[in-house]
C-alpha positions in Angstrom: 90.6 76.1 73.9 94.4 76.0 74.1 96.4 79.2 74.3 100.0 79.8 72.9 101.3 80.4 77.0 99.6 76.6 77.5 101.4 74.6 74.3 105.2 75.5 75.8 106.6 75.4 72.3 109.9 74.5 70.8 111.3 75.9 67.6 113.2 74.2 64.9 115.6 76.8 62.8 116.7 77.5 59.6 120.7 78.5 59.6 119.5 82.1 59.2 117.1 81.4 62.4 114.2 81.5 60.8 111.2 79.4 62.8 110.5 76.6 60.0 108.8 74.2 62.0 107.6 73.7 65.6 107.9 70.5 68.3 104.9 70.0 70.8 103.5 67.8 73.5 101.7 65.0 72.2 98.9 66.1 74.4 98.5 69.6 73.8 98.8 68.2 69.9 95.9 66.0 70.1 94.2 69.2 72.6 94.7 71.6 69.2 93.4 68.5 67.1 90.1 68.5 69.3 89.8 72.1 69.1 89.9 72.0 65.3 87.8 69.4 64.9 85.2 71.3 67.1 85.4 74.5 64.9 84.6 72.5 61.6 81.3 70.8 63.5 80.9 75.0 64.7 80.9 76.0 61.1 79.4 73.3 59.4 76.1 73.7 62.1 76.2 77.6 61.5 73.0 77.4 59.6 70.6 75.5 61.7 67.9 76.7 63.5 68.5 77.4 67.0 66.6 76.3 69.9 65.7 77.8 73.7 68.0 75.9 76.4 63.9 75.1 78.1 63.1 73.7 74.5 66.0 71.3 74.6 65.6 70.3 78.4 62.2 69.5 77.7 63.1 67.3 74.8 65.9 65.7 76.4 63.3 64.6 78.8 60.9 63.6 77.4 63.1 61.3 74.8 64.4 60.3 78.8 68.1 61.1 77.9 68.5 63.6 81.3 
């Protein structure tokens, strides 16, 4: 994930220089996009049942993915 130090903000201000609205990197954009997205998958799979990392090595080769 992307911290604050790592976006290098800019701030657009109100006449009483208030922060109203902020300018970033396309890249680091589309970085806090990613991250987002990741968290909604993170929440949405909260509920699952979770498996051993051996239990999923095992069945990744035997389906001959790794």
């Amino acid at each position: 994930m992307i911290g604050m130090k790592g976006l290098n903000p800019q701030f657009i201000t109100n006449e009483a220089g208030e922060k109203i609205s902020v300018v970033l990197p396309i890249s680091k954009f589309q970085e806090l996009l990613e991250d987002i997205e990741d968290l909604a998958v993170v929440a949405e799979r909260r509920e699952e049942p979770t498996i051993s990392h051996n239990k999923l090595l095992t069945e990744l080769k035997r389906d001959g993915l790794i």
